[in-house]
PATIDREN-655297 format. One record per residue: residue in three letters; x, y, z of N, C-alpha, C, CB in turn. Coordinates in steps of 0.001 Angstrom, whole numbers, plus 500000, padded with zeros to 6 digits. Glycine has a CB too. Example, Ala and Ser with C-alpha at 12.3 -4.5 7.8 and 13.67 -1.06 7.14 Angstrom:
residues 2
ALA513190494310507800512300495500507800513200496700507800511308495527509046 SER512850497750507080513670498940507140512900500030507870514084499402505725 
***
This chain:
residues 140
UNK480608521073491090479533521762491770479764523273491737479409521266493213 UNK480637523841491529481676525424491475480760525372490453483705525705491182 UNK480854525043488684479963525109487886478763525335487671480009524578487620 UNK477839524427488566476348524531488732476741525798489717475351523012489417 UNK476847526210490877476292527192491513476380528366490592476890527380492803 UNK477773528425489443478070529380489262477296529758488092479269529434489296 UNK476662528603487327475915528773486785474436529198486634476170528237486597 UNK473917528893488125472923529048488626472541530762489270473006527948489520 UNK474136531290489469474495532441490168474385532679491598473895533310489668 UNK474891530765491959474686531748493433475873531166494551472788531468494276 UNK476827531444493230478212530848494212478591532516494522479855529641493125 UNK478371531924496200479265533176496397480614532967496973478598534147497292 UNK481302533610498377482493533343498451482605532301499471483223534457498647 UNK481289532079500545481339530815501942481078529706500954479877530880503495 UNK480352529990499617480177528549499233481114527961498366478974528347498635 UNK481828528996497547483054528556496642484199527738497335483741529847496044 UNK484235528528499273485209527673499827484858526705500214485831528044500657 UNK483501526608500766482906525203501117483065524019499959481292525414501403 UNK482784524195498748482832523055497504484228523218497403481921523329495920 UNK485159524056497754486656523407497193487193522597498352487919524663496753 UNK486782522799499955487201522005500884486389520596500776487065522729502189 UNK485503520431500034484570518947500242485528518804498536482029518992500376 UNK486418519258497740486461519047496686488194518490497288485965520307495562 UNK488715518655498150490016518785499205489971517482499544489952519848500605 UNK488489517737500554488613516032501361488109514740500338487333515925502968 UNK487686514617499347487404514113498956488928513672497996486237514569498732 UNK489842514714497657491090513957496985491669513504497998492110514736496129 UNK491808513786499104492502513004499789492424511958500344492773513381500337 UNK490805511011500434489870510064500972490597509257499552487909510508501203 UNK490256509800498361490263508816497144491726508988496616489052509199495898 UNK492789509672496642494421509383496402494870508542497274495368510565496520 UNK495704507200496687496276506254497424497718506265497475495854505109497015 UNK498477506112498675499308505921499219500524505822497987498954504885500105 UNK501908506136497614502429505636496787503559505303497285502419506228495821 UNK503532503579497443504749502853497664506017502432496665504279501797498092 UNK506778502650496902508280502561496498509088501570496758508943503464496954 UNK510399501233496487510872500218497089512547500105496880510071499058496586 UNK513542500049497511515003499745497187515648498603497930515831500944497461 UNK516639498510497610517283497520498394517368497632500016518589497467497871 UNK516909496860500713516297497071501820515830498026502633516719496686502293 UNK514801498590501803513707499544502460512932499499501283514142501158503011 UNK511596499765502240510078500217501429509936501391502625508422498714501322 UNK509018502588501346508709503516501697506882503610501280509766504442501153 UNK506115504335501506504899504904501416504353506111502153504196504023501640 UNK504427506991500862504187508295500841503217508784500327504961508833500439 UNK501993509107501575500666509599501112500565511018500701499701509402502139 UNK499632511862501084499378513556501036500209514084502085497735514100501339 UNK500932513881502901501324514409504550502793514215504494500583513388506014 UNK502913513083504811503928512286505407504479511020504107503164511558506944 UNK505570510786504808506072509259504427506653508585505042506741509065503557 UNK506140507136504975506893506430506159507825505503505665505973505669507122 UNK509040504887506599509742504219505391510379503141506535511001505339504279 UNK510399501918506244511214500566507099512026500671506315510671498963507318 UNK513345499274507181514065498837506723513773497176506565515035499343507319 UNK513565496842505482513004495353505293513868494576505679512638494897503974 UNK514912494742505847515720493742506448515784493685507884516961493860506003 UNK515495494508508429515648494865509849513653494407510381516325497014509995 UNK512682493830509819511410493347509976511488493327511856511173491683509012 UNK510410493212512066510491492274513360508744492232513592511576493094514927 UNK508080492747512648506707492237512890506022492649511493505940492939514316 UNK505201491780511032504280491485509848502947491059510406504867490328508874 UNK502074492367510501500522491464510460499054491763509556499952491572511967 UNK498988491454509369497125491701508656496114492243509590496254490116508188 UNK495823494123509116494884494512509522493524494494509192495156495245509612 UNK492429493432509171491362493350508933490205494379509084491246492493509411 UNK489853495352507965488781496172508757487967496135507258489311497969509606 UNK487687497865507264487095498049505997487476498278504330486563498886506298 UNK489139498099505318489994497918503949491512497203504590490298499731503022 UNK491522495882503944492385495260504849493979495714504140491996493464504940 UNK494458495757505135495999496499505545496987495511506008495903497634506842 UNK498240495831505504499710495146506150500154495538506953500773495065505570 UNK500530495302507959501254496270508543502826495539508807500417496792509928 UNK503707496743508256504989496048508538506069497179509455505690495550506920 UNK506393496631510444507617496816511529508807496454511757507415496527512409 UNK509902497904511755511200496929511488511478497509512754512415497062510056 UNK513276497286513428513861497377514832513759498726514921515347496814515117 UNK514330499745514308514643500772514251513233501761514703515281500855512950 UNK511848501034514933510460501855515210509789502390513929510733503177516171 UNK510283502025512545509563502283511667508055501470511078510473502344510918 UNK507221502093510821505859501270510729505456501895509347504608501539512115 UNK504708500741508280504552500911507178503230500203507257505625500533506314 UNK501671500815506941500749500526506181500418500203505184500378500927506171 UNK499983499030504200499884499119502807498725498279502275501164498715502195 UNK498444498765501439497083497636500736498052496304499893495777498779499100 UNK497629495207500717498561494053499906498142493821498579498536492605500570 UNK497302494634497792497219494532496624498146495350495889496070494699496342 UNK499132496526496362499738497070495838500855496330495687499752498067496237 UNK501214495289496524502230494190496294501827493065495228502493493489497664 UNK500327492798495185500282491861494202499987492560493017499369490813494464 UNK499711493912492573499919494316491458501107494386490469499581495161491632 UNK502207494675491563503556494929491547504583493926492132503690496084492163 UNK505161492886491068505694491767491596507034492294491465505348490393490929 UNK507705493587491266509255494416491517509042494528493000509551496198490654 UNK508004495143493665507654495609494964507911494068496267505796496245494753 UNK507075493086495750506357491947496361508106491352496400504817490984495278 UNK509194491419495634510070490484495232511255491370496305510303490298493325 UNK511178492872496188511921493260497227511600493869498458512607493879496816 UNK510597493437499327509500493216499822510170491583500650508150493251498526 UNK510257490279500057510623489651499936512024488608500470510342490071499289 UNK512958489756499289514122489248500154514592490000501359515265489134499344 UNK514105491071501743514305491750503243513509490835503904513789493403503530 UNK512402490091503942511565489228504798512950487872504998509765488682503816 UNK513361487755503999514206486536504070515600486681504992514594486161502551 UNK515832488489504698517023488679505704516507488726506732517893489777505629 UNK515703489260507147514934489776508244515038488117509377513039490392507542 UNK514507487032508560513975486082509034515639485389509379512773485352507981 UNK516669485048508454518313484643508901518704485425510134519530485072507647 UNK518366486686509975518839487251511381518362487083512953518711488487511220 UNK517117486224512610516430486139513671515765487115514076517024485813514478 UNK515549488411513400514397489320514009513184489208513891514420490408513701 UNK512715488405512702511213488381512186510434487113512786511170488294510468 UNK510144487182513881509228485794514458508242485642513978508802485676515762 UNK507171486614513795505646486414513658505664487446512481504551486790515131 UNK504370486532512242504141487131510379504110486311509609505187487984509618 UNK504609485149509639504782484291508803503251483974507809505367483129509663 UNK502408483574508434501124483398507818500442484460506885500287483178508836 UNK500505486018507250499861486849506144501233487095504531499376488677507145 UNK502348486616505072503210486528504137502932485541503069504334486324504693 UNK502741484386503825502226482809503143501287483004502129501432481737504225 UNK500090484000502851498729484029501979499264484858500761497266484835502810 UNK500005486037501373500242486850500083501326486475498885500640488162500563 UNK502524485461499477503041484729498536502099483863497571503907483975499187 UNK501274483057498380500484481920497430499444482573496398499553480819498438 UNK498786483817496639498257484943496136499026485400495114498078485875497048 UNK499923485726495022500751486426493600501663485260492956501956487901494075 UNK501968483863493583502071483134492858501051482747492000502480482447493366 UNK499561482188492540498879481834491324498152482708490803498157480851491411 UNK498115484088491089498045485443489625499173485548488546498158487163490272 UNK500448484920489096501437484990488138501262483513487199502957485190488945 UNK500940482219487571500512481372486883499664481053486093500466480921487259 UNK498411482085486448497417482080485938497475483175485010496491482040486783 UNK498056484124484880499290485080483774499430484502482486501005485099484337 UNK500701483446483111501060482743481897500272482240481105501722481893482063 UNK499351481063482060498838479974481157497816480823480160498020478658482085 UNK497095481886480575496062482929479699497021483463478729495273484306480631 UNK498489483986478674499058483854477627499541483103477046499533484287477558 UNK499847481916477137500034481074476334499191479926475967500954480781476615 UNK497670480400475869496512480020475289495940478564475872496784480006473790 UNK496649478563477267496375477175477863495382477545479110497893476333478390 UNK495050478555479480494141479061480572493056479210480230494407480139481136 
***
């Protein structure tokens, strides 16, 4: 839009800043979150901030249902992690260590609840990963 006004001649200087702040909020509405992952911890680091658990240390897993449904994961220590569970089923490195912190989490006895949006999202990237194969190996 800098273009057209400027082409038009009538960008001046309230409007050049106005189209670069709607040109601002708009990368930041449409850049997504970029999650990471190591041996027990996941991190996600948007435009601002980054937040980071310890997956082994879990103590709450739930599904935020809205206009874009969300994970939300909580470990002891007060750390809280948002994520689109598709970034886990895109990424089965993520989903797998992701995973076995749920599994420590769960031996230690910290992780009570959660179990069910885990379930869905396990059975979810299991049969994208089955349905993987069989399309490559000409049986799907």
């Amino acid at each position: 839009m800098l273009l057209v006004d400027l082409a038009n001649g009538t960008l001046g200087h309230w409007r050049a800043l106005c189209w670069t702040a709607v040109a601002l909020a708009l990368f930041a509405v449409l850049c997504p979150p970029r999650v990471t992952a190591g041996e027990h911890w996941l991190a996600s680091r948007g435009l601002v901030r980054t937040c980071t658990i310890r997956t082994d240390l879990l103590v709450l897993v739930r599904r935020s249902d809205g206009t874009a449904p969300r994970l939300v994961l909580c470990d002891a220590l007060g750390g809280r992690v948002e994520l689109d569970p598709r970034v886990l089923t895109t990424n089965p490195l993520l989903w797998h260590r992701l995973e076995q912190g749920v599994r420590r989490s769960r031996e230690r006895g910290l992780l009570r609840c959660g179990a069910a949006p885990l379930r869905e999202l396990a059975d979810r990237i299991d049969h994208d990963g089955a349905r993987a194969v069989f399309e490559a190996s000409g049986l799907g």
